[in-house]
C-alpha positions as CSV (number, residue, x, y, z in Angstrom):
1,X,-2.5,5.0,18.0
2,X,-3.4,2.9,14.6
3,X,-4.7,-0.1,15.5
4,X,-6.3,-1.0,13.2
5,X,-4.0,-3.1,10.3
6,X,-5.4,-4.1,7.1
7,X,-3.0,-5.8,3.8
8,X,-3.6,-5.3,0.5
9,X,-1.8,-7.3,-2.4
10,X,1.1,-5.1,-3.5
11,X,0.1,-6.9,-7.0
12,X,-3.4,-5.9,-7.1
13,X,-2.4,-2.0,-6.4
14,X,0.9,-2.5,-9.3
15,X,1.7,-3.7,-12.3
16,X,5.2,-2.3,-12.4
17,X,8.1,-4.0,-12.7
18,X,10.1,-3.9,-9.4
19,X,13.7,-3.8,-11.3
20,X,14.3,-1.8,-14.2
21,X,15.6,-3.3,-17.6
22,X,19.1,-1.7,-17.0
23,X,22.0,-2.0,-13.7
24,X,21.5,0.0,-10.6
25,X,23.0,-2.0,-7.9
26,X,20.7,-0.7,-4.6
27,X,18.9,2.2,-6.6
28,X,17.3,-0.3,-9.2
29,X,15.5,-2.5,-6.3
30,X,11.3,-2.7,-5.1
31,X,9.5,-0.3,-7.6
32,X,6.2,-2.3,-7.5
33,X,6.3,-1.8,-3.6
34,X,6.9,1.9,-4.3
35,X,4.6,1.5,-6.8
36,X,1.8,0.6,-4.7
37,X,2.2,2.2,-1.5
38,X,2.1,5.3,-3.5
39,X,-1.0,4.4,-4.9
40,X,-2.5,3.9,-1.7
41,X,-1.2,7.3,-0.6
42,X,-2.6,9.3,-3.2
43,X,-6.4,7.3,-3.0
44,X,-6.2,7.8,0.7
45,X,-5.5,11.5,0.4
46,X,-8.1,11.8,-2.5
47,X,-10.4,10.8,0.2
48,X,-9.1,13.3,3.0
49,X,-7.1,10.9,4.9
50,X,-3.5,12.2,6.5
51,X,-0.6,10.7,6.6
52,X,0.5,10.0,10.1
53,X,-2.7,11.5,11.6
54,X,-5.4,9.1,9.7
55,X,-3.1,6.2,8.7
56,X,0.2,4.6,8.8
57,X,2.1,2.7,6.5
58,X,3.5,-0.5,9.0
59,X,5.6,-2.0,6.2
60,X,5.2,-4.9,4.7
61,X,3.7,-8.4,5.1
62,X,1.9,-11.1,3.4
63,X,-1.6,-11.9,2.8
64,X,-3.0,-15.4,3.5
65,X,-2.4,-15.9,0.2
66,X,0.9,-15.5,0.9
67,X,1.3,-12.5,-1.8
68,X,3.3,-9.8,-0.5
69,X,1.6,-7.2,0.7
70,X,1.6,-3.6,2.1
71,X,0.6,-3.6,5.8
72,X,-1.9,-0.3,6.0
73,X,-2.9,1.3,9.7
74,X,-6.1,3.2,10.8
75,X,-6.8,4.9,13.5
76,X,-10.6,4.8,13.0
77,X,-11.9,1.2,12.3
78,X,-14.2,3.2,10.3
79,X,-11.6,3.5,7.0
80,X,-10.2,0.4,6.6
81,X,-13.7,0.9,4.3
82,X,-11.6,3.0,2.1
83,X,-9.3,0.1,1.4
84,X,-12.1,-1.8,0.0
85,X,-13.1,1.5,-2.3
86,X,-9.7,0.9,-3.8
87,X,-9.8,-2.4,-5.0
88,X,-13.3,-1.6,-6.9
89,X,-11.4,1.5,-9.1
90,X,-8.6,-0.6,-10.6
């Protein structure tokens, strides 16, 4: 049903720090991913999009950079667009 994947920089969506300053064992692990995908949810929302019916969040991935990444569904080829949109606010 989405098949069409984009991946965007987890980086270049958050600057958060993925651990906080303090202990938390396995609740104190990935904020910047968290960070990110959230990010992506909210832009993609802003712009009508709906989860599980527009878009899918695969997991994650690495760019050819080799920066890790979030790996970002369509179902219309027509806005991975969108994506691009992003990158231009922040």
């Amino acid at each position: 049903m989405f098949k069409h994947q984009v991946k965007l920089s987890i980086d270049a969506l958050s600057t958060r720090p993925n651990h906080l300053p303090i202990e938390g064992g396995a609740l104190n692990a990935g904020y910047t991913m968290v960070d990110a995908l959230a990010v992506v949810s909210n832009f993609l929302g802003n712009h009508g999009l709906i989860y599980r019916k527009d878009w899918w969040w695969e997991g994650n991935g690495w760019t050819q950079d080799m920066d890790q990444a979030l790996c970002i569904e369509f179902k219309e080829e027509k806005n991975k667009i969108l994506v691009q949109l992003l990158g231009e606010q922040r």
